[in-house]
TIGUPA-404840 format. One record per residue (C-alpha): residue number from 1; x, y, z. Coordinates in steps of 0.1 Angstrom, whole numbers, plus 5000, padded with zeros to 4 digits. Last residue first. Layout:
{k:NUM; c1:X; c2:Y; c3:Z}
...
This chain:
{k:440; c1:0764; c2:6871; c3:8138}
{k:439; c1:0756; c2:6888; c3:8168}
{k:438; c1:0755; c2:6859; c3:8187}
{k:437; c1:0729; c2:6877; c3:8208}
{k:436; c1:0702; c2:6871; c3:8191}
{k:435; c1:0671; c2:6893; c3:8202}
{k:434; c1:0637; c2:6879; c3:8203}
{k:433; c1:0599; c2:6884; c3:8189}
{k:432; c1:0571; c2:6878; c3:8212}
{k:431; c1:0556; c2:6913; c3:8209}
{k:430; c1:0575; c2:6936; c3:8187}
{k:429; c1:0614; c2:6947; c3:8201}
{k:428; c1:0628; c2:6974; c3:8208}
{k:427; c1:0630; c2:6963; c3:8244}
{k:426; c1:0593; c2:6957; c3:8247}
{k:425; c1:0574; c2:6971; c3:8213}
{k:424; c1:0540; c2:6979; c3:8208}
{k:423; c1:0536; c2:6984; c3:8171}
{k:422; c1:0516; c2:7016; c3:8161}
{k:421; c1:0544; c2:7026; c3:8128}
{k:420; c1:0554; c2:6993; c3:8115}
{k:419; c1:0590; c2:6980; c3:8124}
{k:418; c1:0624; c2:7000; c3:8119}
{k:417; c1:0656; c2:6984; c3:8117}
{k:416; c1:0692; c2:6998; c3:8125}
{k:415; c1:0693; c2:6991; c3:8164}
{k:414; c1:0687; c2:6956; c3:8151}
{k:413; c1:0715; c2:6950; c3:8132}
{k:412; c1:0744; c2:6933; c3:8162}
{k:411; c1:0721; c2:6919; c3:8178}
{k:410; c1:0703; c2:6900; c3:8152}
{k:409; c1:0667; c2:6896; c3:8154}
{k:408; c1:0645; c2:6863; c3:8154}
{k:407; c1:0606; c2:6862; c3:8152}
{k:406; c1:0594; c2:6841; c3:8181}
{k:405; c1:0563; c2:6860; c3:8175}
{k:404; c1:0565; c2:6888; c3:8150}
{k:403; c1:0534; c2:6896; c3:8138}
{k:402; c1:0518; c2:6925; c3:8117}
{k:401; c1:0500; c2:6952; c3:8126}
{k:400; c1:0462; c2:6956; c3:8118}
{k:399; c1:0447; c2:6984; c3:8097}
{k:398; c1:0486; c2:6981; c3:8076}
{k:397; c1:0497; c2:7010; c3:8059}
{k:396; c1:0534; c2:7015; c3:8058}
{k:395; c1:0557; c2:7047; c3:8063}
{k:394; c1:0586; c2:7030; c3:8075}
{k:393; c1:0587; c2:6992; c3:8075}
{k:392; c1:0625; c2:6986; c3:8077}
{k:391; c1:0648; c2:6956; c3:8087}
{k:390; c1:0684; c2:6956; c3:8092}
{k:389; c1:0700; c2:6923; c3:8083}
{k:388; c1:0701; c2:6890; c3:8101}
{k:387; c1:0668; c2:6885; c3:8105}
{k:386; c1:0652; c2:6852; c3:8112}
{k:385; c1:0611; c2:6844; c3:8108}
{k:384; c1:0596; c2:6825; c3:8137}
{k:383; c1:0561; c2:6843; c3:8128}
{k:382; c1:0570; c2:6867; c3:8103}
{k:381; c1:0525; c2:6874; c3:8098}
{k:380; c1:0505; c2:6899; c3:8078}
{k:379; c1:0468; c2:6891; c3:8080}
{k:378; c1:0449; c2:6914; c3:8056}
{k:377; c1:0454; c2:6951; c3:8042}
{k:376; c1:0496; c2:6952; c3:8048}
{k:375; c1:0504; c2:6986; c3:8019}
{k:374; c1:0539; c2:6990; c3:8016}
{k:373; c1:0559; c2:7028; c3:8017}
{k:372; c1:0589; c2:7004; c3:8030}
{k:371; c1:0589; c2:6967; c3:8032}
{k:370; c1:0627; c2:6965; c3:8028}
{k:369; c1:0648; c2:6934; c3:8040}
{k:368; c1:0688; c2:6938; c3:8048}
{k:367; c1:0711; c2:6906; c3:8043}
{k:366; c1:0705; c2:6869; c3:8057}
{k:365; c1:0663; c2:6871; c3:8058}
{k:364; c1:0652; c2:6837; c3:8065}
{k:363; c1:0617; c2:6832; c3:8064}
{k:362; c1:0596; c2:6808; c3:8091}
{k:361; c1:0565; c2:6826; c3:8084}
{k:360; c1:0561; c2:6850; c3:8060}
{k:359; c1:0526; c2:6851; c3:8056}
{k:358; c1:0501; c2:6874; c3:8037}
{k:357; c1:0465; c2:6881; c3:8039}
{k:356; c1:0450; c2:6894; c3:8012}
{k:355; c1:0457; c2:6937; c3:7998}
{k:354; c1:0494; c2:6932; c3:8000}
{k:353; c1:0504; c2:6965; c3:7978}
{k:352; c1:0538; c2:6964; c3:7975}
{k:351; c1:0555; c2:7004; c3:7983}
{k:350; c1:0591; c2:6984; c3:7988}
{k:349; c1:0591; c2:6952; c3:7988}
{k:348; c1:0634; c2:6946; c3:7983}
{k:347; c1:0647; c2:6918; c3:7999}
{k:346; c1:0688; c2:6923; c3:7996}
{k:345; c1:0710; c2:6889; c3:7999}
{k:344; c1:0705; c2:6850; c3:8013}
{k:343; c1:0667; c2:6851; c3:8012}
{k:342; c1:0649; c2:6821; c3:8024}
{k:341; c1:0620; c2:6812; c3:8019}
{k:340; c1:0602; c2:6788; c3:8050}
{k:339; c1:0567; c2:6809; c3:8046}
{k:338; c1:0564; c2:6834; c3:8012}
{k:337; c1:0526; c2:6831; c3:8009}
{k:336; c1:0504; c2:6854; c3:7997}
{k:335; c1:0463; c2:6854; c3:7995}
{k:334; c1:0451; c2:6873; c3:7965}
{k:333; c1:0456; c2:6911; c3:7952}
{k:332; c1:0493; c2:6909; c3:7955}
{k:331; c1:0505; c2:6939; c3:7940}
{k:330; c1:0540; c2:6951; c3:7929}
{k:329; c1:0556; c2:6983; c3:7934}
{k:328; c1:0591; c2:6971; c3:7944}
{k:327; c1:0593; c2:6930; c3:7942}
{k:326; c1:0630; c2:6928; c3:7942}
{k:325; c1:0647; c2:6897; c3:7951}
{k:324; c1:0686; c2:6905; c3:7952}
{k:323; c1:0706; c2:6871; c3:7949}
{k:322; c1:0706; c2:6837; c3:7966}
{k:321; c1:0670; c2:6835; c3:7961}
{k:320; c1:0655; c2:6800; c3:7979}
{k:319; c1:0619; c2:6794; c3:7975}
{k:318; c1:0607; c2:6772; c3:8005}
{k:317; c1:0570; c2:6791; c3:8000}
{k:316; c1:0569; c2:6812; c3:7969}
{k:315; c1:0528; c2:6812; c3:7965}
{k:314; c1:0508; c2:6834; c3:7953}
{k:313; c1:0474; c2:6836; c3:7950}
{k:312; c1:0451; c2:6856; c3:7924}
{k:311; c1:0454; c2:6888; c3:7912}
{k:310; c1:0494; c2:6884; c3:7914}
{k:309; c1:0499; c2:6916; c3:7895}
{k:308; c1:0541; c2:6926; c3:7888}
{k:307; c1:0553; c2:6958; c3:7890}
{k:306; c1:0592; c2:6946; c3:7900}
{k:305; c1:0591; c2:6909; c3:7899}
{k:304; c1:0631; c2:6904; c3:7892}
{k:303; c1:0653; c2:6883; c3:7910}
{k:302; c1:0691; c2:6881; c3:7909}
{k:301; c1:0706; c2:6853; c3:7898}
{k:300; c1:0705; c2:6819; c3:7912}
{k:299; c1:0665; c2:6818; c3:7921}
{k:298; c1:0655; c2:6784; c3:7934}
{k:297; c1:0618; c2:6770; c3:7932}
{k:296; c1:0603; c2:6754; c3:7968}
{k:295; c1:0568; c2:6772; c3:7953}
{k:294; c1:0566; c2:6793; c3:7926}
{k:293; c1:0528; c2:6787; c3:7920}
{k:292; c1:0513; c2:6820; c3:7904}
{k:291; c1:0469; c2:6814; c3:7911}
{k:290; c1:0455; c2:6830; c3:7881}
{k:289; c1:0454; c2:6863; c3:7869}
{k:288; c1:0492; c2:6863; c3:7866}
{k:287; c1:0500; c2:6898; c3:7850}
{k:286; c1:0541; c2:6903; c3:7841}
{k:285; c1:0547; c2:6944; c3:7848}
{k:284; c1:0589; c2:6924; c3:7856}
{k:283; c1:0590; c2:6888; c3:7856}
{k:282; c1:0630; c2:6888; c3:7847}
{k:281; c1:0650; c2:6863; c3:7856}
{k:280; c1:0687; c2:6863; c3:7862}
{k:279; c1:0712; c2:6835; c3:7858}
{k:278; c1:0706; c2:6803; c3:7874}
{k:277; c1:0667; c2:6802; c3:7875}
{k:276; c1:0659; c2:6763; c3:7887}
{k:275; c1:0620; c2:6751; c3:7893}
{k:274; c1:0607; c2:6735; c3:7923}
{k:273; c1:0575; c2:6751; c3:7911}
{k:272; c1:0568; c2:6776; c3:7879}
{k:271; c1:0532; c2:6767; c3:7874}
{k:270; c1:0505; c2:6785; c3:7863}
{k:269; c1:0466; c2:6792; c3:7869}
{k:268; c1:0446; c2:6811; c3:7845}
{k:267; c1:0454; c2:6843; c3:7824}
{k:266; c1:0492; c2:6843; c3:7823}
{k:265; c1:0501; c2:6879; c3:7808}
{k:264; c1:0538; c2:6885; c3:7800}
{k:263; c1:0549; c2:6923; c3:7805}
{k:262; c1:0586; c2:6911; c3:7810}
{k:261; c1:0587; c2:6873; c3:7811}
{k:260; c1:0625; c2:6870; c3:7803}
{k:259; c1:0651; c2:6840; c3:7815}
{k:258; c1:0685; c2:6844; c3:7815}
{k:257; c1:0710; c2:6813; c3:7814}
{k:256; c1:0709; c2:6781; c3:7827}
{k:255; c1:0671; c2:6777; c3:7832}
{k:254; c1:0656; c2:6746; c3:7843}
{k:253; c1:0626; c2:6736; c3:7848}
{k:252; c1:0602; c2:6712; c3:7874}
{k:251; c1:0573; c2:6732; c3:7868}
{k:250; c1:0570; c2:6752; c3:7836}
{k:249; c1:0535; c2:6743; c3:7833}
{k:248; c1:0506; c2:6770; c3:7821}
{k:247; c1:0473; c2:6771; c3:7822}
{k:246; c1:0449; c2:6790; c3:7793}
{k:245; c1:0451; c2:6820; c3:7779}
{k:244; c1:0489; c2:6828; c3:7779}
{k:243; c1:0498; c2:6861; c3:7765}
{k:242; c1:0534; c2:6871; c3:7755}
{k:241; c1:0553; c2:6903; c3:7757}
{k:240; c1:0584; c2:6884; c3:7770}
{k:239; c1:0584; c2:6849; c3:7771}
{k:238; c1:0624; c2:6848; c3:7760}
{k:237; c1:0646; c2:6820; c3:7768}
{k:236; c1:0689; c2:6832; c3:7768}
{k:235; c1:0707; c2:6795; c3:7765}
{k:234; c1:0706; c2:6762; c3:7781}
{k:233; c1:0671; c2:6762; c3:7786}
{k:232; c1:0661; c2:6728; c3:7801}
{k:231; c1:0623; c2:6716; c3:7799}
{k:230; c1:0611; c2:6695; c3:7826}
{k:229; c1:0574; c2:6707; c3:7823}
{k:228; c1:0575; c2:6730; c3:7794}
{k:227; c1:0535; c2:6730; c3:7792}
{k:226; c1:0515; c2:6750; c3:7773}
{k:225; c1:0477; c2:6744; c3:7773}
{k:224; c1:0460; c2:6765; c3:7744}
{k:223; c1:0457; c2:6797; c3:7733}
{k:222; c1:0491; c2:6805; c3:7733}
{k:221; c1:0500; c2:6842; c3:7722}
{k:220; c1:0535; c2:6851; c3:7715}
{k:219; c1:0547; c2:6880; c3:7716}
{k:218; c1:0583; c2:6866; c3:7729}
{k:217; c1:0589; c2:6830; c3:7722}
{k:216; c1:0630; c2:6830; c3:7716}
{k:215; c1:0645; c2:6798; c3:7725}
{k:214; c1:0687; c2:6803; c3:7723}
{k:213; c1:0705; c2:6772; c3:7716}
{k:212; c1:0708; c2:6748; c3:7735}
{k:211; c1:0669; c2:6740; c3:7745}
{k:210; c1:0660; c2:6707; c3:7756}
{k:209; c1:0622; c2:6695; c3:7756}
{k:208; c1:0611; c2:6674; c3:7788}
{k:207; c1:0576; c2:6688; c3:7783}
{k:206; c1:0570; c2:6709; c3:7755}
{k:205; c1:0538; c2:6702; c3:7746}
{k:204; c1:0515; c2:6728; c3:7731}
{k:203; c1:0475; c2:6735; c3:7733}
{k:202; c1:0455; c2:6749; c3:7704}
{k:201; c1:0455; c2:6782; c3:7684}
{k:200; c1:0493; c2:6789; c3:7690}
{k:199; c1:0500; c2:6821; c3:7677}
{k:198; c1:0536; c2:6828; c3:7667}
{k:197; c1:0553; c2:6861; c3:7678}
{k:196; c1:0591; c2:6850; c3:7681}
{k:195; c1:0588; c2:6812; c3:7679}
{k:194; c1:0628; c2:6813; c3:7673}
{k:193; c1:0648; c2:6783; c3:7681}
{k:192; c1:0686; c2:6793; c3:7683}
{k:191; c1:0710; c2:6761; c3:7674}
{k:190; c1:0708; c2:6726; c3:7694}
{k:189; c1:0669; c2:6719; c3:7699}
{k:188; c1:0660; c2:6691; c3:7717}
{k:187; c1:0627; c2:6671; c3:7717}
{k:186; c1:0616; c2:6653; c3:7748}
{k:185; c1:0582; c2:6669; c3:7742}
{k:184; c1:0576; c2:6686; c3:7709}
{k:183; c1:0538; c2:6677; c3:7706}
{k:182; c1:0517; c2:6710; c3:7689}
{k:181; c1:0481; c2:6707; c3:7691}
{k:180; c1:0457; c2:6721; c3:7666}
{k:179; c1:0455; c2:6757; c3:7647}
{k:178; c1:0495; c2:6768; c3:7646}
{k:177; c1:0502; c2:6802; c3:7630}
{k:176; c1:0537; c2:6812; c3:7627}
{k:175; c1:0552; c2:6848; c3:7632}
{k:174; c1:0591; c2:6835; c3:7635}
{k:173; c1:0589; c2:6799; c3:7630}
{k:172; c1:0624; c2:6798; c3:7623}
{k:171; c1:0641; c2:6767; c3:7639}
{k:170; c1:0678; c2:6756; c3:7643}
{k:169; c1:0696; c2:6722; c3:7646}
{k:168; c1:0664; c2:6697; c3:7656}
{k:167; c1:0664; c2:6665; c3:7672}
{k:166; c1:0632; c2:6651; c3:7677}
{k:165; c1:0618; c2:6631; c3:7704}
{k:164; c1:0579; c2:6643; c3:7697}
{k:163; c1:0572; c2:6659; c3:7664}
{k:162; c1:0535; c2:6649; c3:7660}
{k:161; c1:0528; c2:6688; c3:7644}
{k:160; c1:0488; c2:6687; c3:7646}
{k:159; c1:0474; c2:6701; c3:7610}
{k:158; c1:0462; c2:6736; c3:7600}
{k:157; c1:0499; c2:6753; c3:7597}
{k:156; c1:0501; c2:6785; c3:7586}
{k:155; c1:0533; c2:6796; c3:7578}
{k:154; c1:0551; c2:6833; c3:7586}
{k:153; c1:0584; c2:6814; c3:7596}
{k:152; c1:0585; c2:6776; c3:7585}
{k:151; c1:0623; c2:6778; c3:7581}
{k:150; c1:0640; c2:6739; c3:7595}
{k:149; c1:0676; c2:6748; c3:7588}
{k:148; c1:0691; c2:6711; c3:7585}
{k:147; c1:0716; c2:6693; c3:7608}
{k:146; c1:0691; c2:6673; c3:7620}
{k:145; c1:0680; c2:6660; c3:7585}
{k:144; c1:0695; c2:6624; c3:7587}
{k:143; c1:0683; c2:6621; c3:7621}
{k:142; c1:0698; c2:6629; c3:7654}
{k:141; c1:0691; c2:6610; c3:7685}
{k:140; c1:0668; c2:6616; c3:7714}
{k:139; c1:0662; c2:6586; c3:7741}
{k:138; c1:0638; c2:6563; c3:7746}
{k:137; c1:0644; c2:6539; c3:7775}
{k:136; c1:0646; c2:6504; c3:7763}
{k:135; c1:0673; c2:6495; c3:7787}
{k:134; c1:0700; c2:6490; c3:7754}
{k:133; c1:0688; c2:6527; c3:7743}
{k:132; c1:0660; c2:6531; c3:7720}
{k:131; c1:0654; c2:6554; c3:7696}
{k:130; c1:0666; c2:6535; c3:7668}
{k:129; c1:0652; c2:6555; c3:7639}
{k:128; c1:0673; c2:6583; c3:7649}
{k:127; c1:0651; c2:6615; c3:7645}
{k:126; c1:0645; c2:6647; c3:7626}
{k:125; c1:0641; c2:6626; c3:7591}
{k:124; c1:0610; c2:6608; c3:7604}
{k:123; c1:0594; c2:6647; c3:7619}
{k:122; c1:0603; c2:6661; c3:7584}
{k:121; c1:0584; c2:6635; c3:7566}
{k:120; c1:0553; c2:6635; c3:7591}
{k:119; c1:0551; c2:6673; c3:7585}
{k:118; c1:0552; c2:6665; c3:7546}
{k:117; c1:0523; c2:6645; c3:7547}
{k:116; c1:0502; c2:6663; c3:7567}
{k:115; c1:0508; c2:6693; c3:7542}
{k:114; c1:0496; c2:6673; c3:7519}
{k:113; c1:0465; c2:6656; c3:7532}
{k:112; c1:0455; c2:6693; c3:7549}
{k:111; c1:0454; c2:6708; c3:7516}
{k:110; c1:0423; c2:6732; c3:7512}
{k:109; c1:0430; c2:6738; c3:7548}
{k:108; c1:0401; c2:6752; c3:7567}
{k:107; c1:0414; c2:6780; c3:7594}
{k:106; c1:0400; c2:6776; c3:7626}
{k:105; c1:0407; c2:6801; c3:7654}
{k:104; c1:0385; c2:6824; c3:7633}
{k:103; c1:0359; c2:6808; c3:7647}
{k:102; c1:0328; c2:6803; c3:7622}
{k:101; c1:0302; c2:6807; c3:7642}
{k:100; c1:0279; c2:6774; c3:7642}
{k:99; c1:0272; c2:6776; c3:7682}
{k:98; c1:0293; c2:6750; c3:7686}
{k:97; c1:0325; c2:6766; c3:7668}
{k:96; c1:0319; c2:6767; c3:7629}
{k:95; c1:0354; c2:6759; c3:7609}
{k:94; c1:0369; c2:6786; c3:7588}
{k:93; c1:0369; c2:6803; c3:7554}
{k:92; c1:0398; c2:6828; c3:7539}
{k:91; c1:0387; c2:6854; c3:7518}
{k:90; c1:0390; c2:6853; c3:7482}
{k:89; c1:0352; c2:6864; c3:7473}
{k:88; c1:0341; c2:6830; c3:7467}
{k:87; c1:0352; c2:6817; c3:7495}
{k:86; c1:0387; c2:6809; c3:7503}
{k:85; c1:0403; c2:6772; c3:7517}
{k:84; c1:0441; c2:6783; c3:7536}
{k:83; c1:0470; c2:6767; c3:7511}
{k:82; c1:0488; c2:6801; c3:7509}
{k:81; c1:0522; c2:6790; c3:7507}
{k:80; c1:0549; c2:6788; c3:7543}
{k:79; c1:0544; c2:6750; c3:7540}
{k:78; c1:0556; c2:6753; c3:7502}
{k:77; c1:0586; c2:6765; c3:7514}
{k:76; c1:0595; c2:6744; c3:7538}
{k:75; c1:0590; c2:6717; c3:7517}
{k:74; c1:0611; c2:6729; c3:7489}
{k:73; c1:0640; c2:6740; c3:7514}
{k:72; c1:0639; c2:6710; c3:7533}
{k:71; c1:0649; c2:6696; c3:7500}
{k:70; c1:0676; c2:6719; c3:7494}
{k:69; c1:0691; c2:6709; c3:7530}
{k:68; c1:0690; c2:6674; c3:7526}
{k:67; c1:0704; c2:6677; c3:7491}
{k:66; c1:0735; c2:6695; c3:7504}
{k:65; c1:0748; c2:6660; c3:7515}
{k:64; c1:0723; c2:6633; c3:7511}
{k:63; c1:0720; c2:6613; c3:7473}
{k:62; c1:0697; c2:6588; c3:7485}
{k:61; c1:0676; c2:6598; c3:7512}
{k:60; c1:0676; c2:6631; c3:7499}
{k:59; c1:0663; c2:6627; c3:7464}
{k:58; c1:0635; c2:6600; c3:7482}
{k:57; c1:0626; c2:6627; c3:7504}
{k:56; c1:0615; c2:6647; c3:7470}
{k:55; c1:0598; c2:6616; c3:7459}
{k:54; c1:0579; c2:6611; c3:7484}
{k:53; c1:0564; c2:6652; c3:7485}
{k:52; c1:0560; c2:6645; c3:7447}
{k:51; c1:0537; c2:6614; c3:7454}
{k:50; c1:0519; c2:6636; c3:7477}
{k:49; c1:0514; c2:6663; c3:7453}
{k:48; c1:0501; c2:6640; c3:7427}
{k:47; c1:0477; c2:6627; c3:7451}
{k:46; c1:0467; c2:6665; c3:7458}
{k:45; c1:0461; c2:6670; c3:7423}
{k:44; c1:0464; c2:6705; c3:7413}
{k:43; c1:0504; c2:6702; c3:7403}
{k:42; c1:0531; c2:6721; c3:7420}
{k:41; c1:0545; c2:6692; c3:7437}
{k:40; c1:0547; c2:6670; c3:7410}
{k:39; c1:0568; c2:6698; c3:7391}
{k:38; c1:0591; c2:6700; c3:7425}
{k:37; c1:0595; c2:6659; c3:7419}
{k:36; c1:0607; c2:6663; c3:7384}
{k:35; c1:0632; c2:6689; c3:7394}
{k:34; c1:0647; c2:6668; c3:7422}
{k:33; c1:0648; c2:6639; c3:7399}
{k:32; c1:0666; c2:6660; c3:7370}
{k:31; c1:0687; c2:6670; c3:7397}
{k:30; c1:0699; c2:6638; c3:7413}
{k:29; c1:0702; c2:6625; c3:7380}
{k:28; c1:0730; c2:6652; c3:7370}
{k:27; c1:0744; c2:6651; c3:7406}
{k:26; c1:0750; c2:6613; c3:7399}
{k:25; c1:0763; c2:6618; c3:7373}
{k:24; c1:0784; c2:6646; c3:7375}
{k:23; c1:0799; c2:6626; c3:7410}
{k:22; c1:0809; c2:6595; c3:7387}
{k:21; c1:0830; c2:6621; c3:7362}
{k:20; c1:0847; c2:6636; c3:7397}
{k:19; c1:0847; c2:6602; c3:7407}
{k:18; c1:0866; c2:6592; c3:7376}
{k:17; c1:0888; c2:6619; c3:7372}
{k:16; c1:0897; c2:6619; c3:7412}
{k:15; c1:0908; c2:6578; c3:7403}
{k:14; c1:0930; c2:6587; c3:7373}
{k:13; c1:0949; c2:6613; c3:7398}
{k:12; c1:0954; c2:6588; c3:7422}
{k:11; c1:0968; c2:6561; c3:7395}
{k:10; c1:0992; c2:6592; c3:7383}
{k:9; c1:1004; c2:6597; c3:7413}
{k:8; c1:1016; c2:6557; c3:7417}
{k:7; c1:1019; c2:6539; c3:7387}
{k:6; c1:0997; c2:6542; c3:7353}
{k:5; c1:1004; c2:6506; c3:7347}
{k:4; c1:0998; c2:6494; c3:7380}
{k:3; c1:0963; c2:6515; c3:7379}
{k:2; c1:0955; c2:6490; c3:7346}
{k:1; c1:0948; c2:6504; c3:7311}
């Protein structure tokens, strides 16, 4: 019988039977393939394993739709198995350090060939195979699993993750373990990417990543290197409750929406220069034992570092905060340098404890600056600083006063400011320090 014959509704309606008939089939072989490949899987070989790993792409590569995401499934969920090598008595073994302690940093893998295997699989299908743009600069491009849920939470991953450039919908690697290097640089992540109390054993590279979605990394602990250098966060990024061991790069970053490192500890030096905070950020009780290098960054929203340790330096110098900055209560153990900021509202240091010497030279205060109740134990200077609020250091220790010289007043809020208690002053003034008269 001929589609002419049948005529018009009736030809479309003989063409939905037959793909619907075509479409059994194929679903039919796709799942007596995708079963036969899960039973490879589960077998004690690790070649067979392997092959079933292939096989299981192979179901996806060629059938797609919903089998992309089933398949993900599988994988992911033998990742999140207990592969970890045991002794005799069931508990897990690991690597000696160089003094031949085991270090419990080192899980052995009884099946680091297949789970290898699988993490190179996902990496292929999160990116474009043509990663290339027409000026051979790589870019990021979606792969045929992009779109997938990749759930990995509670794993324990013994291998290096190589998934650099990838394009990811949405992550759960909520309480993760990661023993070797991590490489997600230039990768982007479009739906919520959730790290929420993962421990990374080994060093991880974010550099250049894009976040879209929201990036959740609070409790973590990174043992290693991290480094977001260049990373955009488009949405809410959490750090909060999270320890850093070793240094840490967020220079040159952007952050479009709140950021969060309440109660984070950074334990050697790190880096938040020339970076971007649009939306408020949130550094309050966080510990930076190491030098804190915020230097030329700009603060959008309003700034918090309320309790915060510097025990090492500090340096803000040509940061810009165009909101509040508090720093109430904090404590700047090491040298601290705010010279050329500029605030454009409220300064708030209020009962700080500056126990190094300190400069604010060259600052710009636009709105009312508070050093109240604060503790000044080294060299304080606000050499050539500008103040166009009312200023207040009542009640502050300091065994030697701060400067002032060439230190700018404005007329018209002067009479409102008070300077450190034993401070000659000429005209109202400290030593060397002036009086605009534009009253602006």
């Amino acid at each position: 019988m001929t589609l002419t014959a049948l005529g018009g509704i009736s030809a479309i309606g003989y063409l939905v039977i037959k793909f619907r008939e075509r479409s059994s089939l194929e679903r039919g072989e796709a799942d007596e393939k995708l079963s036969a490949a899960v039973e490879q899987l589960g077998s004690e070989s690790p070649q067979v394993r392997i092959a079933g790993v292939h096989a299981l792409t192979n179901v996806a590569d060629t059938y797609g739709g919903s089998y992309n995401q089933r398949v993900v499934d599988i994988l992911c969920g033998y990742l999140r198995t207990d592969r970890l090598l045991k002794d005799k008595d069931g508990n897990t073994r690991y690597a000696n350090d160089e003094a031949g302690v085991p270090d419990p940093n080192k899980p052995l893998s009884a099946d680091g060939a297949v789970e290898s295997t699988i993490l190179n699989v996902i990496a292929e299908h999160l990116r474009s195979k043509q990663n290339e743009n027409k000026h051979k600069f790589p870019v990021t491009t979606p792969g045929p699993w992009s779109n997938c849920l990749i759930d990995i939470h509670g794993a324990k991953i013994t291998e290096n993750l190589k998934f650099r450039r990838t394009y990811w919908h949405s992550l759960d690697s909520t309480n993760t373990t990661f023993a070797e290097a991590i490489d997600i640089s230039g990768a982007e992540f479009m739906g919520e990417c959730n790290f929420k109390g993962t421990r990374f054993y080994s060093d991880l590279n974010a550099h250049d990543a894009t976040f879209r979605g929201m990036s959740i990394f609070d409790s973590c602990q990174f043992q290693g290197e991290t480094n977001f250098a260049r990373a955009e966060f488009c949405d809410y990024a959490g750090f909060a409750g999270s320890n850093f061991d070793r240094e840490v790069y967020f220079n040159r970053s952007k952050f479009y929406a709140n950021s969060v490192f309440i109660s984070s500890y950074f334990h050697q030096e790190t880096q938040f220069g020339e970076c971007e905070f649009t939306e408020e950020t949130e550094f309050e009780s966080a510990m930076f034992y190491g030098a804190a290098l915020f230097a030329r960054s700009s603060f959008q929203g309003k700034a918090f570092f309320y309790r915060t340790h510097f025990a090492k330096s500090s340096h803000f110098d040509g940061t810009i905060f165009t909101r509040d900055a508090r720093f109430t209560e904090s404590v700047f153990t090491g040298e601290c340098v705010f010279r050329d900021a500029t605030f454009y509202r409220h300064a708030f240091f209020g009962n700080v404890k500056f126990l190094h010497d300190c400069s604010f030279d060259n600052v710009t205060f636009a709105r009312s600056c508070r050093f109240d109740s604060s503790t000044f134990m080294g060299v304080t200077r606000f050499d050539g600083s500008i103040f166009y609020g009312d200023t207040s250091f009542e009640e502050i220790g300091a065994p030697e006063s701060p400067t002032f010289f060439n230190a700018t007043f404005s007329e018209k809020r002067f009479s409102q400011s008070t300077f450190p208690p034993g401070t000659p002053l000429c005209n109202g003034l400290p030593p060397g320090a002036i009086k605009n008269n534009s009253d602006k």
